[in-house]
C-alpha positions in Angstrom: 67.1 19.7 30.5 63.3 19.9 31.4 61.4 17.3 32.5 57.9 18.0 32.2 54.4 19.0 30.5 54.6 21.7 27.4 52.4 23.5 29.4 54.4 23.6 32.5 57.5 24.7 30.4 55.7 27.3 28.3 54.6 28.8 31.4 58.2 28.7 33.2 59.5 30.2 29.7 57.1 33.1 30.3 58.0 33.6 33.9 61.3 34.1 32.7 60.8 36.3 30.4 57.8 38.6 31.7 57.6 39.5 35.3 53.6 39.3 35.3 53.5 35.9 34.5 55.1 35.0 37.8 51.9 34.3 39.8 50.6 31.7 37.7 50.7 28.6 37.9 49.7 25.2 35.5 45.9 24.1 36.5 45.6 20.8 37.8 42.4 18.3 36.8 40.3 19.6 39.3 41.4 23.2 38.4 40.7 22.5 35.2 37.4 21.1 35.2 36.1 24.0 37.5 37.8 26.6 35.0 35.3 24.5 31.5 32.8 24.3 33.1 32.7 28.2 34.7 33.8 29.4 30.6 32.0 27.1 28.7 28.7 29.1 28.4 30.8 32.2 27.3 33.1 29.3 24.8 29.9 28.0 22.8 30.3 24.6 24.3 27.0 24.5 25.9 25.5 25.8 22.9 26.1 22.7 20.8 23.2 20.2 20.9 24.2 17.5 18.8 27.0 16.4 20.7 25.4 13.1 22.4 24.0 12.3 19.3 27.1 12.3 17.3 29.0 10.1 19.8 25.7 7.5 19.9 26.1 7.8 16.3 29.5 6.8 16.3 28.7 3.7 18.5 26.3 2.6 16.7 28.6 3.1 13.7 31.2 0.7 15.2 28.8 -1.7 16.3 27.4 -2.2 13.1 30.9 -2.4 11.4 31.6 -5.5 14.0 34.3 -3.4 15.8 32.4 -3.1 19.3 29.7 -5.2 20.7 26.8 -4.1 23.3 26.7 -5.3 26.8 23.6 -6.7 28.4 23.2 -4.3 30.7 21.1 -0.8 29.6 20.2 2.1 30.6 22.7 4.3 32.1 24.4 1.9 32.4 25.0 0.9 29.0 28.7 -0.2 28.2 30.5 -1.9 25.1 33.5 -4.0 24.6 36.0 -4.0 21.8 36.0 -7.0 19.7 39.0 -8.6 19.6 40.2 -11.2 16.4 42.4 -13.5 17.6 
């Protein structure tokens, strides 16, 4: 049995299998993170501008359909809470 991520058993499935695969390794968060944001010129992802706005969007969706509620603070600092019926 294997205990761990799909990823980390995909990868120990192709190490098996294929001899090249045997210097790589899974990519931690930090690995990760470096590894977006060196590709993600060359992936499009920079080139999308509408991303903030669709996510403010979507806020202010669920604000006005009483699901979250605006904190007092603003600014970069603005945060929201999740209305709860009970």
């Amino acid at each position: 049995m294997f205990v761990g991520t799909i990823h980390a058993f995909c990868l120990e499935l192709l190490k098996s299998e294929t001899a090249k695969y045997l210097k790589f390794e899974v990519l931690n968060e930090v690995q990760q993170g470096l590894f977006v944001d060196r590709h993600s010129k060359q992936s499009g992802l920079t080139t999308s501008t509408d991303l903030n706005g669709t996510a403010l969007r979507d806020i202010d969706d669920l604000v006005k359909r009483g699901v979250l509620e605006k904190d007092a603070a603003g600014g970069r600092s603005t945060s929201y809470s999740l209305i709860v019926d009970g």
